[in-house]
MARKOLDREN-967560 format. One record per residue (C-alpha): residue number from 1; residue in three letters; x, y negated, z negated. Coordinates in steps of 0.1 Angstrom, whole numbers, always signed. Example, Ala and Ser with C-alpha at 12.3 -4.5 7.8 and 13.67 -1.06 7.14 Angstrom:
# residues 2
KOLKOL;1;ALA;+123;+45;-78;
KOLKOL;2;SER;+137;+11;-71;
//
This chain:
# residues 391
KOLKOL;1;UNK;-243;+254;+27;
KOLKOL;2;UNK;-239;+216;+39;
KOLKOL;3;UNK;-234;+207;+2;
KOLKOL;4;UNK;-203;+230;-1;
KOLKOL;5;UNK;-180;+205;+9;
KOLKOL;6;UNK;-192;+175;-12;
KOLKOL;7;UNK;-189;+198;-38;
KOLKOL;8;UNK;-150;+208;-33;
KOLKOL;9;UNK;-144;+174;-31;
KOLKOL;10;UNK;-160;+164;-67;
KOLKOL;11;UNK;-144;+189;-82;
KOLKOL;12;UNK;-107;+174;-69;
KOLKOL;13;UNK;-119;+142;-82;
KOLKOL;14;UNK;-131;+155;-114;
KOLKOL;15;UNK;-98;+174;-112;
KOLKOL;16;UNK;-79;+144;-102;
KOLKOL;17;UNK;-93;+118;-132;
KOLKOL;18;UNK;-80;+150;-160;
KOLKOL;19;UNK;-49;+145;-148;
KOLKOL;20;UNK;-49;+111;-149;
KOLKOL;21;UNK;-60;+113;-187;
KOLKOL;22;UNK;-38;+136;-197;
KOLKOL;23;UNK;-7;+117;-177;
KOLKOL;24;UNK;-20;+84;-198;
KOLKOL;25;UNK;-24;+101;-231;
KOLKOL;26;UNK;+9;+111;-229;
KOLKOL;27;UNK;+25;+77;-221;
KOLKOL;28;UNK;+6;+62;-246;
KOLKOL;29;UNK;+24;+86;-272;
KOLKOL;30;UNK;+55;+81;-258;
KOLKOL;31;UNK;+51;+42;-260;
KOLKOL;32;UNK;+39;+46;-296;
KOLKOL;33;UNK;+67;+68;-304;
KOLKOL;34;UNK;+94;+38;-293;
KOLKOL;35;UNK;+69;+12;-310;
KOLKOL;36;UNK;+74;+33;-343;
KOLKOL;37;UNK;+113;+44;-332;
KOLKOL;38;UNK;+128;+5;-322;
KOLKOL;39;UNK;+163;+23;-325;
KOLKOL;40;UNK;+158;+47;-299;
KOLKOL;41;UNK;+172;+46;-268;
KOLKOL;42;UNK;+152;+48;-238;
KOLKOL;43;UNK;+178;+69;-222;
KOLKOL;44;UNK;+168;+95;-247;
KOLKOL;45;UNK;+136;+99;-227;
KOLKOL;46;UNK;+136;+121;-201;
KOLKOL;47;UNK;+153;+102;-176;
KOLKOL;48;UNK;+136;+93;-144;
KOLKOL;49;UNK;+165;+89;-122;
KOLKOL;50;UNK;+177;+118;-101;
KOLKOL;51;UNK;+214;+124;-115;
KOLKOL;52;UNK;+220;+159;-94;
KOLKOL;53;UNK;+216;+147;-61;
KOLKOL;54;UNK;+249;+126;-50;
KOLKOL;55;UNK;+247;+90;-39;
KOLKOL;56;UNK;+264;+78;-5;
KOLKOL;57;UNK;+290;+53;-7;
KOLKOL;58;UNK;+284;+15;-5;
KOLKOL;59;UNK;+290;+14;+30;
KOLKOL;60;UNK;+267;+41;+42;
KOLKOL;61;UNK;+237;+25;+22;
KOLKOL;62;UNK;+245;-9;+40;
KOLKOL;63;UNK;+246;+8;+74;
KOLKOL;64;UNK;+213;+22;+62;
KOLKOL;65;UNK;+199;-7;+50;
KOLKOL;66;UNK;+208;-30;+88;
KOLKOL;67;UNK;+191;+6;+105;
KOLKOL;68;UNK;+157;+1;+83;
KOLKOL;69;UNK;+160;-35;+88;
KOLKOL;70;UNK;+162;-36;+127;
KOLKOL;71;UNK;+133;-8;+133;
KOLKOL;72;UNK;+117;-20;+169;
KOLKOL;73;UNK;+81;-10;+148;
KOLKOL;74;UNK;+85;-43;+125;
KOLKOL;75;UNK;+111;-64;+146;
KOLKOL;76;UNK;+83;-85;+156;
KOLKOL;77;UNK;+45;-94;+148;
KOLKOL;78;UNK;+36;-95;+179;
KOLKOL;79;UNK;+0;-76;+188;
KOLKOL;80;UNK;+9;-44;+195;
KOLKOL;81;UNK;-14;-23;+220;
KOLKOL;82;UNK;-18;+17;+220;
KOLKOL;83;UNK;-39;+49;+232;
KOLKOL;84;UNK;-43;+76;+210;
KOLKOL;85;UNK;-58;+106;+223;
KOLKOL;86;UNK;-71;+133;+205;
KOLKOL;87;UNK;-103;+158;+201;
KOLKOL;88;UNK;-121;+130;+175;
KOLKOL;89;UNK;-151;+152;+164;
KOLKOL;90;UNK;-126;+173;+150;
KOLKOL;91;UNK;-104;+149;+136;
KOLKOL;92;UNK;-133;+133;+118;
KOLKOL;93;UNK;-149;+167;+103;
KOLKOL;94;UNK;-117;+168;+79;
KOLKOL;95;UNK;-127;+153;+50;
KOLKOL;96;UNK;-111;+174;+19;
KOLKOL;97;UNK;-86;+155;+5;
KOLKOL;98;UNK;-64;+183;+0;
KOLKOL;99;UNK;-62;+194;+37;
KOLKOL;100;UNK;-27;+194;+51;
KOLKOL;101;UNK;-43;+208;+88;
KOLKOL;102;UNK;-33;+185;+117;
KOLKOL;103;UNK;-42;+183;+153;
KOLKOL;104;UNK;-21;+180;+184;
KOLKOL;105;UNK;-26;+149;+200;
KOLKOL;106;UNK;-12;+122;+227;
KOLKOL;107;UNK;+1;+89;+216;
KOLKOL;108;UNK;+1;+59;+253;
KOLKOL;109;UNK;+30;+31;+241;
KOLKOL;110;UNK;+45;+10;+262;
KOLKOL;111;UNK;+82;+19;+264;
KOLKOL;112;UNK;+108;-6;+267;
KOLKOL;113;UNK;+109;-9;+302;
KOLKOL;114;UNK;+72;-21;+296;
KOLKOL;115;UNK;+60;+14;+316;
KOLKOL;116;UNK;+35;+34;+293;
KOLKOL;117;UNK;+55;+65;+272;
KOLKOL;118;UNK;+34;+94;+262;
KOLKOL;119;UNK;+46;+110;+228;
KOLKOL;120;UNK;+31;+145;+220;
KOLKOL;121;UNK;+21;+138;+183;
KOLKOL;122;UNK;+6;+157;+160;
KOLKOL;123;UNK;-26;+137;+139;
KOLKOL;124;UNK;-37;+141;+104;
KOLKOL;125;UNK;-69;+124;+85;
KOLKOL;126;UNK;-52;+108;+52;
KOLKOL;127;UNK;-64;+94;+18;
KOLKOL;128;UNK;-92;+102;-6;
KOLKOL;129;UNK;-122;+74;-6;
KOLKOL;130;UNK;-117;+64;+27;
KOLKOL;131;UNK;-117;+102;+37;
KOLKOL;132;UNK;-153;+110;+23;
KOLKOL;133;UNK;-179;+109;+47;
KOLKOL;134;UNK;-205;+88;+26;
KOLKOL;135;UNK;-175;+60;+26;
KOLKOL;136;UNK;-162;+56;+61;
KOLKOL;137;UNK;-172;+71;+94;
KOLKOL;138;UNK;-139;+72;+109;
KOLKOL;139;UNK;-111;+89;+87;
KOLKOL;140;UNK;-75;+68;+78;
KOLKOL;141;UNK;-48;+83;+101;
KOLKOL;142;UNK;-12;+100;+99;
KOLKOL;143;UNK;+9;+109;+132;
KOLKOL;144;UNK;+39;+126;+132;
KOLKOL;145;UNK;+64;+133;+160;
KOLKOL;146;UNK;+96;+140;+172;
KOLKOL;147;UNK;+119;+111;+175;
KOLKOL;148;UNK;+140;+121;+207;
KOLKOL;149;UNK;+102;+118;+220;
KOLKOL;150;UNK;+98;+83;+207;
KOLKOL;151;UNK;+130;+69;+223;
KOLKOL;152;UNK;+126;+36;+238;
KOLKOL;153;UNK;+89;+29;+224;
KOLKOL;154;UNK;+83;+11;+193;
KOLKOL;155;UNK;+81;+42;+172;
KOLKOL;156;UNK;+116;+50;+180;
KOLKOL;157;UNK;+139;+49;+145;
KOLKOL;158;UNK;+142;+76;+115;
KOLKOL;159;UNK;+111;+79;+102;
KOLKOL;160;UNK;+91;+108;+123;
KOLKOL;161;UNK;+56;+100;+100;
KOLKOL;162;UNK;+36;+70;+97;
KOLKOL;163;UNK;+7;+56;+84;
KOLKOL;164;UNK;-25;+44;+104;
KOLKOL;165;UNK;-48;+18;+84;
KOLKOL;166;UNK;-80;+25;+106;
KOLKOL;167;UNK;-115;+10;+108;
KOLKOL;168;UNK;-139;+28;+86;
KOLKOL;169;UNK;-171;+21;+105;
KOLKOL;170;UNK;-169;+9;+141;
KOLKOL;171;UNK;-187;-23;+136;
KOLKOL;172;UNK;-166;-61;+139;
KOLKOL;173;UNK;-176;-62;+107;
KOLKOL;174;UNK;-156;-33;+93;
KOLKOL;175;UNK;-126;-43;+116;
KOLKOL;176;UNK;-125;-74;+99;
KOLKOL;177;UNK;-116;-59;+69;
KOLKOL;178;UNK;-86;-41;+86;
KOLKOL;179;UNK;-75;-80;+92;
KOLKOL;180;UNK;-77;-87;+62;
KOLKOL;181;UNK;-62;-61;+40;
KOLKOL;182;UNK;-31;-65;+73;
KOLKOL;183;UNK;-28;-101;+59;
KOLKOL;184;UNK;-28;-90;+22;
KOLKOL;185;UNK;+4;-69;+32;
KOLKOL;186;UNK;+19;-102;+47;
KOLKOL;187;UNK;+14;-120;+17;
KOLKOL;188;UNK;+30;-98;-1;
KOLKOL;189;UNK;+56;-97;+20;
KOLKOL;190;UNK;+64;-138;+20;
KOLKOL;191;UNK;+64;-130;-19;
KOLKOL;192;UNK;+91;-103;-18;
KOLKOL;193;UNK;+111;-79;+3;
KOLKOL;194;UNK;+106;-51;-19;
KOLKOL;195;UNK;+75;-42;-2;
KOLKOL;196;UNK;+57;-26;+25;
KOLKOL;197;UNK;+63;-40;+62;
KOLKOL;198;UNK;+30;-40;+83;
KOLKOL;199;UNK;+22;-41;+122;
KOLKOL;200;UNK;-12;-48;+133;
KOLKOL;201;UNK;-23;-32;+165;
KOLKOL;202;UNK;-53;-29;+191;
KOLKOL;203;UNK;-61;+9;+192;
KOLKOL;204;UNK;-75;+27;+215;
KOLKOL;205;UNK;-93;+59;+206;
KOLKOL;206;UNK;-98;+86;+235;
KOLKOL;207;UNK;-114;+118;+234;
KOLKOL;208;UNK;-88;+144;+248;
KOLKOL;209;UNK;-113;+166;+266;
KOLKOL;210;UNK;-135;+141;+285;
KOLKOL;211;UNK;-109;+113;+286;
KOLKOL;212;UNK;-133;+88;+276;
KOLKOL;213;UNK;-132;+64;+250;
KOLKOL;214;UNK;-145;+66;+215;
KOLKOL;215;UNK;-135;+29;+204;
KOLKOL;216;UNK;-114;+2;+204;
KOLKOL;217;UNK;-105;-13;+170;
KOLKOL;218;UNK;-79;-33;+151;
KOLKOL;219;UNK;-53;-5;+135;
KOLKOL;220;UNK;-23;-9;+110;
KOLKOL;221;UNK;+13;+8;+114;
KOLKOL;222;UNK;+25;+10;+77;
KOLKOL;223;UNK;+62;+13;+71;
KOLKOL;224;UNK;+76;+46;+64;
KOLKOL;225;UNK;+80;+50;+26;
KOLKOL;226;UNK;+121;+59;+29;
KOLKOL;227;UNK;+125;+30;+56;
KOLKOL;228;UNK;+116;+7;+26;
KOLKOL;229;UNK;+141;+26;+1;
KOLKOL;230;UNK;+167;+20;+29;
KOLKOL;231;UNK;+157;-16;+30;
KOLKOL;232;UNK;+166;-16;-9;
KOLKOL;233;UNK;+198;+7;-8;
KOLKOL;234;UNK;+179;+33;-27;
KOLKOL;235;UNK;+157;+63;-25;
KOLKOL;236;UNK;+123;+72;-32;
KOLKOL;237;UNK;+119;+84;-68;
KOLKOL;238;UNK;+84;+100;-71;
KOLKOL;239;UNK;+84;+111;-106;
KOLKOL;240;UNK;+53;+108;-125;
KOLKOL;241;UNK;+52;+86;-160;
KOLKOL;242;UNK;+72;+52;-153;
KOLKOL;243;UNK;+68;+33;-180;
KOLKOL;244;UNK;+69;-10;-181;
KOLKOL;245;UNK;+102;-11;-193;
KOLKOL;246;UNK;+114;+17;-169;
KOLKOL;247;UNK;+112;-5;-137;
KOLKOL;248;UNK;+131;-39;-126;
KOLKOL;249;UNK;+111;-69;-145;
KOLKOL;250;UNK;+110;-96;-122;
KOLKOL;251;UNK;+98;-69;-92;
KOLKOL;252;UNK;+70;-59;-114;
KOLKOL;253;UNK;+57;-90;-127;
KOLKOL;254;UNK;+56;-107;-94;
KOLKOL;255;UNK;+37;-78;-76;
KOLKOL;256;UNK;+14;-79;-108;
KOLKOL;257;UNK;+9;-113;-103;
KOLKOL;258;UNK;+2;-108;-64;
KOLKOL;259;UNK;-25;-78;-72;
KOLKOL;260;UNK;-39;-109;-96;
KOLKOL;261;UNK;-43;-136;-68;
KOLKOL;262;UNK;-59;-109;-46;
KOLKOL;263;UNK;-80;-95;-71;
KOLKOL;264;UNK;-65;-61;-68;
KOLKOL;265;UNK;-67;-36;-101;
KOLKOL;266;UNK;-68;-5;-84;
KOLKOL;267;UNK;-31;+11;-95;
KOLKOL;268;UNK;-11;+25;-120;
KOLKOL;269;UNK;+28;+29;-124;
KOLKOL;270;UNK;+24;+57;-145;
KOLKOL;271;UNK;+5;+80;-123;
KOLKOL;272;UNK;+19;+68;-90;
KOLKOL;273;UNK;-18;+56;-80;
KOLKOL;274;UNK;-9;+31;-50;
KOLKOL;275;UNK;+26;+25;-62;
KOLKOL;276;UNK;+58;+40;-47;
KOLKOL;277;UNK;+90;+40;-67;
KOLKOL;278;UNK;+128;+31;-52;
KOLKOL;279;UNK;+159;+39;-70;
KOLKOL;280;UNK;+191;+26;-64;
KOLKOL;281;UNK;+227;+39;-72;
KOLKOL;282;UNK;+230;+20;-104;
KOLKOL;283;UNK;+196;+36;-118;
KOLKOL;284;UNK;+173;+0;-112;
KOLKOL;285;UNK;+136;+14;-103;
KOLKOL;286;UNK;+121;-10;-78;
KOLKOL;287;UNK;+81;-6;-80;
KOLKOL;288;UNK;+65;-17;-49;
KOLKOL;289;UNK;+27;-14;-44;
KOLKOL;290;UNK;+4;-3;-17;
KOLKOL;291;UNK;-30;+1;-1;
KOLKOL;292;UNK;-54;-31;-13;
KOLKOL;293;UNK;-85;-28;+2;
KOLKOL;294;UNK;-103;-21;-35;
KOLKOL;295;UNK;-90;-61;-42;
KOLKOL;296;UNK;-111;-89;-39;
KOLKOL;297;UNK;-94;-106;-12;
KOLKOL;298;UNK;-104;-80;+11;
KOLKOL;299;UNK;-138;-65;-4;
KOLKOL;300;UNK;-150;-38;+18;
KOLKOL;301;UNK;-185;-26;+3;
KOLKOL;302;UNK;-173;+5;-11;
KOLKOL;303;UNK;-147;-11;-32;
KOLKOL;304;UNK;-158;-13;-66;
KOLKOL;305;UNK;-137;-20;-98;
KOLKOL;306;UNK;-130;+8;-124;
KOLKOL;307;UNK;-153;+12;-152;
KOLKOL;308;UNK;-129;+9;-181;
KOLKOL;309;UNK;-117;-22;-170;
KOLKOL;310;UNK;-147;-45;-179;
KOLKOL;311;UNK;-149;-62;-146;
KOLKOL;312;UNK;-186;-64;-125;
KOLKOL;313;UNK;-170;-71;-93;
KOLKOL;314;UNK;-133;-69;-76;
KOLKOL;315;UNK;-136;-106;-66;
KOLKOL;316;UNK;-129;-110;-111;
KOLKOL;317;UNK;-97;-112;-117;
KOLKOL;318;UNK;-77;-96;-144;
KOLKOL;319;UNK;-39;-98;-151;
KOLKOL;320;UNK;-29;-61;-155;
KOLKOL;321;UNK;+10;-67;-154;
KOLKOL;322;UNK;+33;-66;-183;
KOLKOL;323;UNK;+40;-91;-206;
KOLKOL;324;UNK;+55;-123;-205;
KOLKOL;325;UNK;+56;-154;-221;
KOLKOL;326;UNK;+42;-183;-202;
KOLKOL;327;UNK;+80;-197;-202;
KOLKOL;328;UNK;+89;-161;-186;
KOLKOL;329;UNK;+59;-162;-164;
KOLKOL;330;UNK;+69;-197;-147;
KOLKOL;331;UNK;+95;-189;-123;
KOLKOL;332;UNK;+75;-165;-110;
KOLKOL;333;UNK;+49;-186;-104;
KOLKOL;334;UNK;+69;-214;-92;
KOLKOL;335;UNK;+75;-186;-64;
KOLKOL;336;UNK;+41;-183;-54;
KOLKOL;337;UNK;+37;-223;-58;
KOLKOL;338;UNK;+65;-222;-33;
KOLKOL;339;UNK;+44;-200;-5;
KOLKOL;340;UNK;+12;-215;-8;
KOLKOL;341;UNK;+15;-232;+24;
KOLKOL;342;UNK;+31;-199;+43;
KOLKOL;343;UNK;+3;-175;+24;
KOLKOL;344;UNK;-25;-194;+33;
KOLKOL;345;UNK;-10;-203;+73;
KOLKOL;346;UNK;-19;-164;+76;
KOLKOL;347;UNK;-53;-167;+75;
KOLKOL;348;UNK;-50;-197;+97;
KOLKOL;349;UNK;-26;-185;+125;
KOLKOL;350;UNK;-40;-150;+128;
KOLKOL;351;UNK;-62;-146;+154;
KOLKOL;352;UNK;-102;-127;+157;
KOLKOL;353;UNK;-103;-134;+123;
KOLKOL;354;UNK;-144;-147;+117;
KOLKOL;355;UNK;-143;-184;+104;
KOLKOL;356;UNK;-167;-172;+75;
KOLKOL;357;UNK;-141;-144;+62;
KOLKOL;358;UNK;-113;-172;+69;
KOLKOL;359;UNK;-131;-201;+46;
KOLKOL;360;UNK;-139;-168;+21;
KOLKOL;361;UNK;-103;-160;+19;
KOLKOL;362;UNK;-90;-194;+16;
KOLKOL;363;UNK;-115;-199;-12;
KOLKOL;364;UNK;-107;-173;-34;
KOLKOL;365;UNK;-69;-177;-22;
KOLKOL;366;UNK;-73;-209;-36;
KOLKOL;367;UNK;-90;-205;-69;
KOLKOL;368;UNK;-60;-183;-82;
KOLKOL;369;UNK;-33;-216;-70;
KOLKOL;370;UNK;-55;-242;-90;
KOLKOL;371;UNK;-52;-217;-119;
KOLKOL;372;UNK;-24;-212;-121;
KOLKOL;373;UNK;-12;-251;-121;
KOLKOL;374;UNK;-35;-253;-155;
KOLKOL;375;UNK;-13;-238;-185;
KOLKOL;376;UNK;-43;-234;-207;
KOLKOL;377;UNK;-53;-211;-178;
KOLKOL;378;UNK;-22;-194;-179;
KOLKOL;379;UNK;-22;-186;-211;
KOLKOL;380;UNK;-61;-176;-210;
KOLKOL;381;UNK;-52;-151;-182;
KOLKOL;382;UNK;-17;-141;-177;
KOLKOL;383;UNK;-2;-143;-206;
KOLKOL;384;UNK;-27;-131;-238;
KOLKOL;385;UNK;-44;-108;-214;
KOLKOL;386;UNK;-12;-85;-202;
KOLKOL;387;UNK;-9;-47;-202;
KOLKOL;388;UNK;+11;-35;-235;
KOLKOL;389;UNK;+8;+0;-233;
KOLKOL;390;UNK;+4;+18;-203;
KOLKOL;391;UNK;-1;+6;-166;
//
């Protein structure tokens, strides 16, 4: 009977990679159909934007935009401290990725008047990898609660769900890579707007029955996927089977050229696979990208690199963006040239991270800036390797 539930969870994964193939094979013949067909429109493919439902007017989306902007969760980078309290040994038994079951649970925040705000929550266990029991001993986290409950504490805003980026072992050594997948969203962030905002946290996990502590660990709040569309004057558009040319160009090739300097392959546009979508009024699809612990900057020991990509470890590289010629390519790279100094000032400024990961970090960091001043290397690895079918 034990192996009943490793064996629900191949089958969705042997489930999950069919639909994956079938989702590729299908782009691939619609990209070979417009290779063949140069004088059709792409507007004769089904279009990916969401015509029926009505748009706001300018000045609502800019009163949306200030609202997602100011949220008292990402206002600051300060530490933040909390006490979640919940009956863990259940929590953690939840391990099939398609379980929507949740648990009632406490949430301890300090509220604005710097007393401590208890806000009835209700917790879910998250993700896929992470989720399995062989990968991580503690599950990745989703809370959700009622805002009128939140007011005054940090959570208080629109969004009513959020994201928990959790230890998966309760060592220091698995809480370092919680730093450093926190500093990978940083990174990106110096890079562009158009991407996911990220506070770090100390939290505090307590058994609701007993009262007494499980752990305490380094956490991650992610940002609330329609906060970030807000941020952009858009919406979330969560259709399947984006194309390259379907999305805003300079968005995409500077997150592809981010997921390159961390060593990150682990996504695809087409299937939605760590990628969220935002569409604005005028139809522009925004792609911004999530969820990097499978890159080589960070390197936790279950993150391996697909097997169709040719690649022994994620700490190779390999340039999976769309492409560009290398006179395309430079102002994008001028960009990153630009925030050197700021990207690698994270690793230095950000505190219990181990000198060994920082020097590691900085290292690898630092192989992707002294490529990328070399235009034979350029050409060798951004340019005549790019993505011309399907991403």
């Amino acid at each position: 009977m034990a192996a009943l539930p490793a064996m629900r969870i191949s089958r969705t994964k042997a489930l999950s990679r069919v639909l994956l193939l079938v989702l590729t094979a299908a782009a691939v013949m619609t990209t070979e159909y417009l290779a063949q067909n140069p004088s059709t429109s792409v507007n004769t493919i089904p279009p990916f934007a969401k015509l029926i439902d009505p748009w706001p007017n300018a000045d609502v989306l800019r009163a949306r935009r200030v609202d997602a902007e100011g949220r008292a969760l990402f206002r600051t980078a300060d530490l933040l401290s909390f006490t979640l309290k919940a009956e863990f040994s259940e929590v953690n038994k939840d391990r099939d990725p398609n379980s929507t079951k949740t648990y009632p649970a406490t949430l301890e925040i300090a509220g604005a008047s710097g007393s401590t705000v208890s806000v009835p929550i209700q917790l879910a266990a998250r993700g896929h990898l992470r989720r399995m029991s062989r990968t991580c001993d503690f599950v990745p986290l989703r809370i959700e609660f009622d805002q009128n409950a939140a007011r005054g504490t940090p959570l208080e805003g629109r969004a009513n769900r959020l994201k928990i980026v959790t230890h998966c072992r309760d060592s220091k050594e698995h809480e370092q890579f919680v730093l450093r997948e926190y500093l990978a969203y940083k990174m990106l962030n110096l890079i562009t707007p158009r991407s996911f905002r990220a506070r770090l946290a100390k939290a505090t996990y307590a058994d609701s029955k007993t009262g007494k502590t499980v752990t305490t660990r380094y956490a991650t709040f992610l940002e609330d996927d329609d906060d970030v569309a807000r941020r952009l004057e858009g919406r979330i558009n969560d259709r399947q089977g984006a194309l390259l040319h379907h999305v805003d160009t300079e968005t995409l090739t500077q997150i592809m050229v981010f997921a390159f300097m961390i060593g990150n392959t682990d996504f695809s546009l087409y299937a939605l696979h760590n990628m969220r979508i935002v569409q604005t009024p005028s139809g522009v699809l925004y792609p911004v990208a999530y969820d990097f612990d499978f890159s080589g900057l960070v390197r936790p020991p279950y993150a391996i690199p697909g097997r169709s990509l040719g690649l022994k470890s994620v700490t190779q590289r390999l340039y999976r963006g769309p492409c560009r010629t290398q006179e395309q390519i430079a102002p994008v790279l001028e960009t990153f040239r630009a925030k050197k100094a700021d990207i690698l000032n994270t690793l230095q400024s950000q505190p219990d991270l181990n000198p060994q990961v920082r020097g590691e970090m900085k290292g690898f960091l630092n192989e992707f800036f002294s490529l990328i001043d070399r235009p034979r290397s350029v050409k060798q690895f951004l340019v005549d390797t790019c993505t011309k079918g399907v991403l």
